[in-house]
C-alpha positions as CSV (number, residue, x, y, z in Angstrom):
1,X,5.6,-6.2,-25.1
2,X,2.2,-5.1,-26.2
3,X,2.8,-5.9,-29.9
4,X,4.0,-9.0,-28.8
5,X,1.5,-10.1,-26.9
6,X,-1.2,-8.8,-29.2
7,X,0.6,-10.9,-32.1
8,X,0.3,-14.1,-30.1
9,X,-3.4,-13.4,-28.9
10,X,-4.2,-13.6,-32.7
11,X,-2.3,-16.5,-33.8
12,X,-4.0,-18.4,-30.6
13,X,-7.2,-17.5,-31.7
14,X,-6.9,-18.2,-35.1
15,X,-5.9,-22.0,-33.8
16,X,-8.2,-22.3,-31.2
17,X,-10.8,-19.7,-31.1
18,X,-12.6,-19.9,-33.8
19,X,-13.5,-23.7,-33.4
20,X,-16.2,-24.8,-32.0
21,X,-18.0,-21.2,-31.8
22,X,-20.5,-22.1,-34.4
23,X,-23.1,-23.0,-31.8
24,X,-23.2,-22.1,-27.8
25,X,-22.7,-24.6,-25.6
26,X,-25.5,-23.9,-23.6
27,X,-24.9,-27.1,-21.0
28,X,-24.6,-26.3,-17.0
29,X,-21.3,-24.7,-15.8
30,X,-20.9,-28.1,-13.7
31,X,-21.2,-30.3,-16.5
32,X,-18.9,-28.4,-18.7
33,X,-16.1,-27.9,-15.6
34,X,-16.4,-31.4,-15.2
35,X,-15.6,-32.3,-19.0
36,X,-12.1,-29.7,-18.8
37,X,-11.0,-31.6,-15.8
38,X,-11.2,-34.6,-18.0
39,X,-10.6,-33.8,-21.3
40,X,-7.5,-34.3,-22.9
41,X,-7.7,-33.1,-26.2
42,X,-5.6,-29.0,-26.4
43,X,-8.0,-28.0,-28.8
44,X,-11.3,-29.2,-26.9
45,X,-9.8,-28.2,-24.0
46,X,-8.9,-24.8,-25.1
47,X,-12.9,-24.7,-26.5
48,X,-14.5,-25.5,-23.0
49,X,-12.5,-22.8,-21.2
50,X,-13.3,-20.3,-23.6
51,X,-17.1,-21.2,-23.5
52,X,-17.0,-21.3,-19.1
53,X,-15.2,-18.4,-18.8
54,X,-17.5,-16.1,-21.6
55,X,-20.5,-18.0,-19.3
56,X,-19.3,-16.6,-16.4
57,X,-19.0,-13.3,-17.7
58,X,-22.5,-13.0,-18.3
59,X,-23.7,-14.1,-15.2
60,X,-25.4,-12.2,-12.8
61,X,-23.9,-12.4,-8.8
62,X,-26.8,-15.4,-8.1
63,X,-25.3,-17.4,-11.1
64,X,-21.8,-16.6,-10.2
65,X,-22.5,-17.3,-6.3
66,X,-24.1,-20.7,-7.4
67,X,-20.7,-21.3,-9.9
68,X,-18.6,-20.7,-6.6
69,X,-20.1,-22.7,-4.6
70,X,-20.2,-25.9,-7.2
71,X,-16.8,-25.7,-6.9
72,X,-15.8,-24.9,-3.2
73,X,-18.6,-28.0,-2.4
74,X,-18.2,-30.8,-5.0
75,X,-14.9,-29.9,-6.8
76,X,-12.7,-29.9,-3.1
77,X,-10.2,-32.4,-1.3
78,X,-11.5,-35.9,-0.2
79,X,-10.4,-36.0,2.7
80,X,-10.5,-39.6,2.8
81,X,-8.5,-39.8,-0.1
82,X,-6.3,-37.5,1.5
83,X,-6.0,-39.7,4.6
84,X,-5.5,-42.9,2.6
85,X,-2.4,-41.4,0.6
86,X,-0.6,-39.8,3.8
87,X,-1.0,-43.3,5.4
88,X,0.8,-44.7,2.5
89,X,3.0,-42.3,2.2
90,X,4.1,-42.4,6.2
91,X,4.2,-46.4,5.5
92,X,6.8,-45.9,2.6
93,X,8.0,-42.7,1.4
94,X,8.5,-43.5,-2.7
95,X,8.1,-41.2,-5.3
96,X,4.7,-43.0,-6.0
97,X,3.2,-42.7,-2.6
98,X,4.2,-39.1,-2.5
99,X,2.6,-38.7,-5.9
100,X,-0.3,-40.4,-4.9
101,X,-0.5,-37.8,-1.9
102,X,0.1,-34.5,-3.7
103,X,-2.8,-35.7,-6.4
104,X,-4.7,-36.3,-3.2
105,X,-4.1,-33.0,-0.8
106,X,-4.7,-31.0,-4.4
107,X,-8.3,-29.8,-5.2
108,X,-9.9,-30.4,-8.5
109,X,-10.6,-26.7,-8.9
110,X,-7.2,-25.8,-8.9
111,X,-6.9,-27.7,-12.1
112,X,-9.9,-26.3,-13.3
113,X,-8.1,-22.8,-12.5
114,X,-4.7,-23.9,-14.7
115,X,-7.3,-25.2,-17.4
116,X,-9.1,-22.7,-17.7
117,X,-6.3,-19.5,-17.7
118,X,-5.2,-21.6,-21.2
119,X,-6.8,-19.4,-23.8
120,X,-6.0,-15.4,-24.6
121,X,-7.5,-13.7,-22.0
122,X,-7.8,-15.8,-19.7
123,X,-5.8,-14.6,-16.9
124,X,-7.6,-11.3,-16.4
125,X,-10.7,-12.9,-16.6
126,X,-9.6,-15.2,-13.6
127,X,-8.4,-12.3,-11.8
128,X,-11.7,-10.5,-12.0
129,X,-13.2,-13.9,-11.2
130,X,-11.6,-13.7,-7.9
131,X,-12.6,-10.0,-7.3
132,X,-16.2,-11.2,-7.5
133,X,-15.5,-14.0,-5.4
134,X,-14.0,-11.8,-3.0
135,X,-17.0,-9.7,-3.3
136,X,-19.3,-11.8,-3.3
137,X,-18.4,-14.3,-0.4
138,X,-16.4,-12.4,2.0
139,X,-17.6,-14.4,5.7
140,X,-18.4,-17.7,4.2
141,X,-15.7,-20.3,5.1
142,X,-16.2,-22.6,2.4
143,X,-15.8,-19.6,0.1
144,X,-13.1,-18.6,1.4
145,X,-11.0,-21.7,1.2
146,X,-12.0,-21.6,-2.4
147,X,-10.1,-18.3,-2.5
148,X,-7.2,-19.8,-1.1
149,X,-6.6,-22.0,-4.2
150,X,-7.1,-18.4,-6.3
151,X,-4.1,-16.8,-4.3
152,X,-2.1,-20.3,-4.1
153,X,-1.8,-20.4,-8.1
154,X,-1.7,-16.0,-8.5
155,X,1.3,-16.2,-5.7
156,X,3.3,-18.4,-8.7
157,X,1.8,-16.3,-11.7
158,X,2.3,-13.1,-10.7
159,X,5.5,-13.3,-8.4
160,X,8.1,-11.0,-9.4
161,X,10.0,-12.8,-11.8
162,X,6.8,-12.5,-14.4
163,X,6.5,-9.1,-13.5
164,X,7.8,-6.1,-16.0
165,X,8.7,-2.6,-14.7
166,X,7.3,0.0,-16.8
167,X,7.9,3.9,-16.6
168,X,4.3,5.8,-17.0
169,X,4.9,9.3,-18.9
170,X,2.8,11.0,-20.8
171,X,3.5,9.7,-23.8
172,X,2.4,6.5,-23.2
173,X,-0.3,5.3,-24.9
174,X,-3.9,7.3,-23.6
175,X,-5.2,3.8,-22.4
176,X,-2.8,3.2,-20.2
177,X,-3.3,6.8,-18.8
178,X,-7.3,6.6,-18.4
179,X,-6.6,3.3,-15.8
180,X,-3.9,5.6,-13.9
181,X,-6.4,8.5,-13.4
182,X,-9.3,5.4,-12.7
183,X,-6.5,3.3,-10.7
184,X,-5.2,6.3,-8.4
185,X,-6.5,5.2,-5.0
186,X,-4.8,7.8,-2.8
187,X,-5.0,11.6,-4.0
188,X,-7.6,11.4,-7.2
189,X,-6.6,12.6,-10.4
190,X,-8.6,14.9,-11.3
191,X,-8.4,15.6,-15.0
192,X,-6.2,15.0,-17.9
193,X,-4.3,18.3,-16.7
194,X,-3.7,17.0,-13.0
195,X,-2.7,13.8,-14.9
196,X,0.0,15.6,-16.9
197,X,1.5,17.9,-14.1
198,X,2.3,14.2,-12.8
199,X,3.9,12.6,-15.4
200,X,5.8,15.0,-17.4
201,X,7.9,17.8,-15.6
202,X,11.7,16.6,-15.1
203,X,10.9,16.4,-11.4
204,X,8.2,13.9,-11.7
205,X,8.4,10.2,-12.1
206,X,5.6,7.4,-12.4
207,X,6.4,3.3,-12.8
208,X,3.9,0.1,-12.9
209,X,4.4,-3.2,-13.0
210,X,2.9,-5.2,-15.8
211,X,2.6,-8.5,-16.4
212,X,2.9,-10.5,-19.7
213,X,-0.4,-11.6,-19.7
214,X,-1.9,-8.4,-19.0
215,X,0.0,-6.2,-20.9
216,X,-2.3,-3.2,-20.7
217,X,-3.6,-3.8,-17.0
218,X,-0.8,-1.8,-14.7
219,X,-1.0,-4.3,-12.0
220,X,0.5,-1.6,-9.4
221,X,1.7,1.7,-9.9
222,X,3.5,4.3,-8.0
223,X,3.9,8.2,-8.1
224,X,7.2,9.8,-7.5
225,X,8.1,13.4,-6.6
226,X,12.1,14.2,-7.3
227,X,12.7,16.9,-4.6
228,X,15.6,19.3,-2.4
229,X,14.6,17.9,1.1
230,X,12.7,15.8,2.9
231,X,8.5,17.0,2.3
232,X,5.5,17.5,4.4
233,X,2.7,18.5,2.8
234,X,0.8,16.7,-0.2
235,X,-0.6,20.5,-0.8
236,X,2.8,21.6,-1.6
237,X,4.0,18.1,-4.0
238,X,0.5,18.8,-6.1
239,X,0.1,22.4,-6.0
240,X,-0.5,24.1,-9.5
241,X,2.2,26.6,-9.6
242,X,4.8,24.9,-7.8
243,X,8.4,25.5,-9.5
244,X,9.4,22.7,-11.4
245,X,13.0,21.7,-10.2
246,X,15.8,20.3,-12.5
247,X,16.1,16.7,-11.7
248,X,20.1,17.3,-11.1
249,X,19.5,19.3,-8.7
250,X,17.3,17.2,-6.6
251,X,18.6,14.6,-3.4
252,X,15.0,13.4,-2.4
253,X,13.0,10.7,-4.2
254,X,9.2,10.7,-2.6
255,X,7.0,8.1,-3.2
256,X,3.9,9.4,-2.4
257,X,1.0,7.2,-3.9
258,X,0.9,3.9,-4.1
259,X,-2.1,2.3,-5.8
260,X,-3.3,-1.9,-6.4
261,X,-4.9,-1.7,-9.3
262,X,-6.8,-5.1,-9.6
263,X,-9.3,-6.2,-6.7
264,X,-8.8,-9.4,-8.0
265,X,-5.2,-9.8,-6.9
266,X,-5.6,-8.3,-3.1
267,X,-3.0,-9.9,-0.8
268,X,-0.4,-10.7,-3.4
269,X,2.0,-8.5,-2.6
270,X,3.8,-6.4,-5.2
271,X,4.5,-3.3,-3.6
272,X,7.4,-4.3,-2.0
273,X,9.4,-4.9,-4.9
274,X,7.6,-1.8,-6.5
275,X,9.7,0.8,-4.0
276,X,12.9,-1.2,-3.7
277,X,13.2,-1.7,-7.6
278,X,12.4,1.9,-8.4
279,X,14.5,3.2,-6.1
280,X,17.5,1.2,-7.1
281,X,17.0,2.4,-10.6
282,X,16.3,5.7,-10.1
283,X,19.5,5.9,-8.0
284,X,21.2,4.6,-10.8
285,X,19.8,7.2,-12.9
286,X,20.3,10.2,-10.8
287,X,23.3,9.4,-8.4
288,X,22.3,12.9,-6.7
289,X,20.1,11.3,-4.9
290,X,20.7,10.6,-1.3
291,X,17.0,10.1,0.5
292,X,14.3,7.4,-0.5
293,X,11.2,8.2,1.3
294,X,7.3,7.7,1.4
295,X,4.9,10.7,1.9
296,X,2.4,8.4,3.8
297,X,-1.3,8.9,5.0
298,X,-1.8,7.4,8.3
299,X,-6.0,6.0,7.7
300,X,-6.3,4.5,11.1
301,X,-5.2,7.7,13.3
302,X,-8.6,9.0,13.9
303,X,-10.3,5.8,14.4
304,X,-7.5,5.1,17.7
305,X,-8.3,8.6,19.0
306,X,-11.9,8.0,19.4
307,X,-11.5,4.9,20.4
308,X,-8.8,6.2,22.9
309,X,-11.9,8.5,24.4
310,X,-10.2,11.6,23.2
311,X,-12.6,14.2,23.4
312,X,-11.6,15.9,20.4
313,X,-8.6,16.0,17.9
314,X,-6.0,18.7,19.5
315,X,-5.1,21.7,17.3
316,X,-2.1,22.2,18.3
317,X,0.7,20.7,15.9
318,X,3.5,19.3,18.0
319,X,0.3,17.3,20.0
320,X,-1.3,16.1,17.3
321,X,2.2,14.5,15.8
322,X,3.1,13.3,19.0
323,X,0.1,11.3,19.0
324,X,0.7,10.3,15.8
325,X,3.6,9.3,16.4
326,X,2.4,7.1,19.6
327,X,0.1,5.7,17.6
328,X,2.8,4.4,15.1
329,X,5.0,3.2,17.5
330,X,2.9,2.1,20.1
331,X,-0.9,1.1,18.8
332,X,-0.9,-3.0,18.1
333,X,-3.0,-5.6,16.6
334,X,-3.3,-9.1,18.9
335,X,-0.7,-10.1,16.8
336,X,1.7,-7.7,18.0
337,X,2.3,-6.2,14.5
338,X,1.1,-2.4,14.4
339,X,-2.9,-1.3,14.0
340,X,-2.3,1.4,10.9
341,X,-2.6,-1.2,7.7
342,X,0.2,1.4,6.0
343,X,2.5,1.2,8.8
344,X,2.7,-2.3,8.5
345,X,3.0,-2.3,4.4
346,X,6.1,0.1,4.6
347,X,7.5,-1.6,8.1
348,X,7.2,-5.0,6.7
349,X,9.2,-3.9,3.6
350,X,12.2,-2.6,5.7
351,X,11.5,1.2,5.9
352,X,11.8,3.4,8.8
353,X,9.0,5.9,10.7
354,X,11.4,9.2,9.8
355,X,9.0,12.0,10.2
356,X,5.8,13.0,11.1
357,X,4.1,16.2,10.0
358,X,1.0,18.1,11.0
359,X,-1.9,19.9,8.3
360,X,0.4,17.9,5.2
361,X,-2.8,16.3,4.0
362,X,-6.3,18.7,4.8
363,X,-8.1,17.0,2.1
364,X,-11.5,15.9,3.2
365,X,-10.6,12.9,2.9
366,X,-6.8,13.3,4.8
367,X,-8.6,15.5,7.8
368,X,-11.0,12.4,7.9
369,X,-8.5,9.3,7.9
370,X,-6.2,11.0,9.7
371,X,-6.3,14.6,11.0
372,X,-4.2,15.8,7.9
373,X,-1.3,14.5,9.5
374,X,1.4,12.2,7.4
375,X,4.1,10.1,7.9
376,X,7.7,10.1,5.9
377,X,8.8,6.3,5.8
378,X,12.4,6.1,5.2
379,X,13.8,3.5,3.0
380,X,17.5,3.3,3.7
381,X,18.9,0.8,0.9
382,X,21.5,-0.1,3.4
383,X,19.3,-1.1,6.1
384,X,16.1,-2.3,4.9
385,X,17.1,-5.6,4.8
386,X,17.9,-5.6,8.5
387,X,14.7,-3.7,9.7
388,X,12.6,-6.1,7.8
389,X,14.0,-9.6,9.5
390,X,13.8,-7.4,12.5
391,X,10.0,-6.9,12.0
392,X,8.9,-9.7,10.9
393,X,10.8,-12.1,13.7
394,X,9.6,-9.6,16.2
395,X,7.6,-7.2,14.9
396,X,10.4,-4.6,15.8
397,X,9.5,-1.0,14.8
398,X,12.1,1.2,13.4
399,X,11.8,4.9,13.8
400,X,13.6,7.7,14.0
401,X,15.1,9.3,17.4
402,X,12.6,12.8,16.7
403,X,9.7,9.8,16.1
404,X,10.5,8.2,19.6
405,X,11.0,10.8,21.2
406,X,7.5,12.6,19.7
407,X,5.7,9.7,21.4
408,X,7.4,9.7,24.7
409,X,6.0,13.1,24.6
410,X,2.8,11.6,24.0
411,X,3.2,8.5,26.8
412,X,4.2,11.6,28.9
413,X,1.2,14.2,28.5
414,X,-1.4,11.0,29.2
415,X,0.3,9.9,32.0
């Protein structure tokens, strides 16, 4: 896929590249986003996006700020327009007035977006566009709506018929194994040796997805630990000198990191297909194995204690999981859907709260987040169809019987 790609950048930029570089353009980003919305010419066309998006790359945030705000201001809806063409539209529903009203209710910058992601490139330098717009004007609503049309188009360029599952070992090529060990967002890698205790023993599996256009930016990636049982502790999946086991004798697949590479593409959702898709192939693979699960951290656990006036986090195990497991079950956002961001990634996908376990993470960073406690999410290929229209119509939690009945405990002991 690389080869191919890298075959097609050149013959692109033989054709398009090369013209019109003889000079820079050194006209105001307006000017020259308003002449790719109207030209029609490919090879013009293909020139101005190159030149705005190279621009744009050498801003600084105040230049990039002002380019933002160009186009959530002057390059938006009319809404006049908008109300003229729905009029029509109610008043005789053609295929003209309907026309006439999607042309209407669609922002010129979205165009700009399509025109621009036309040249080699060009879709990883809109996805970083959007990281620094997401940066850069997090609380202002017109901003914000700009970044509306950004996830509108990503939602169809990235959804998962583009995308191409990719097994990371450690013979892949070294560049794509520097952005894991950058990438890792959960338990840092810490060297090219952690790396390789990872990827290479029989018992360890790692898969990103990819897309065409970015074929050496793992868009997602996750770590899997082939095991004999069910885990619970982090220590014990990345110890050292842990005994490598042969992958025919393991019934357990743990997925326990999960890391978005690309700020630019927060809140379109890969994950989900991630787990399912590598856990239907690995069960292919390795019919041995029986149990799908996460090893999870749980980053809002010690935020609800203190703000549940707890004068300290208990030492004793079985309290500390029952309150874990309260906080799982029974801690809600206004919208009904639970507080812990994780819990709802994993519960939204059609997994199950299985286990919870006590001192499975004492990083500095797990005792912080969470206490060092974790959670197993099970994913039950059989089920998680049903738990996940169960959630989402109703934000039903599934857990296990030991889950509920850890947190009964809980409701119990504060009564």
């Amino acid at each position: 896929m690389t080869r191919l790609a890298d075959l097609l950048s050149t013959v692109f930029e033989r054709r398009y590249g090369a013209r019109g570089r003889g000079r820079a353009d050194t006209r105001p980003m307006p000017e020259l986003a308003a002449e790719l919305i109207g030209t029609q010419g490919e090879v013009s066309g293909q020139a101005l996006a190159r030149t705005i998006l190279d621009r744009f790359e050498t801003l600084d945030d105040d230049g990039k700020l002002e380019f933002f705000h160009h186009l959530a201001g002057e390059m938006t809806i009319n809404p006049k327009q908008v109300r003229t063409a729905l009029n029509a539209y109610e008043a005789g529903q053609t295929k003209a007035s309907y026309g006439a009203f999607l042309a209407a209710a669609e922002p010129p910058r979205q165009e700009l977006i399509r025109r621009l992601n036309q040249v080699p490139g060009a879709t990883h330098a809109l996805v970083e566009m959007r990281a620094d717009l997401l940066r850069l004007g997090r609380g202002e609503d017109a901003l914000m709506a700009l970044d509306l049309d950004f996830r509108h188009l990503f939602a169809s360029w990235f959804n998962r018929g583009f995308l191409v599952l990719r097994p990371i070992s450690w013979e892949s090529p070294a560049h794509i194994l520097e952005k894991i060990i950058a990438y890792e967002a959960v338990h840092a890698i810490h060297s090219w040796e952690d790396l390789r205790r990872r990827v290479e023993p029989a018992d360890r599996r790692c898969f990103a997805f990819f897309h065409p256009a970015m074929p050496d930016e793992p868009l997602i990636f996750v770590e899997v630990a082939l095991t004999r049982g069910t885990p619970g502790s982090v220590q014990a999946l990345l110890a050292q000198d842990r005994e490598v086991l042969d992958e025919e004798k393991t019934d357990t697949a743990v997925f326990y990191s999960i890391s978005n590479c690309q700020a630019g593409l927060a809140s379109i959702s890969f994950g989900n297909s991630l787990i399912k898709q590598v856990a239907a192939d690995l069960s292919i693979e390795l019919p041995g194995l029986k149990t799908f699960v996460t090893l999870s951290p749980i980053p809002g656990l010690t935020a609800w204690l203190r703000d549940e006036e707890l004068d300290h986090v208990p030492e004793d195990d079985a309290q500390m999981r029952a309150l874990a497991a309260l906080y799982l079950l029974r801690a809600k956002r206004d919208n009904g859907e639970p507080l812990d961001p994780v819990a709802r990634f994993h519960l939204g996908n059609g997994a199950s709260v299985h286990q919870v376990h006590a001192r499975a993470d004492t990083s500095p960073n797990g005792l912080r987040q969470s206490a060092g406690v974790m959670v197993n999410y099970l994913y039950d290929l059989s089920k998680v169809t049903q738990n996940h229209e169960r959630f989402a119509a109703s934000s039903q939690v599934a857990a296990s019987s030991e889950v509920r009945a850890l947190a009964a405990a809980a409701d119990k002991a504060r009564a």
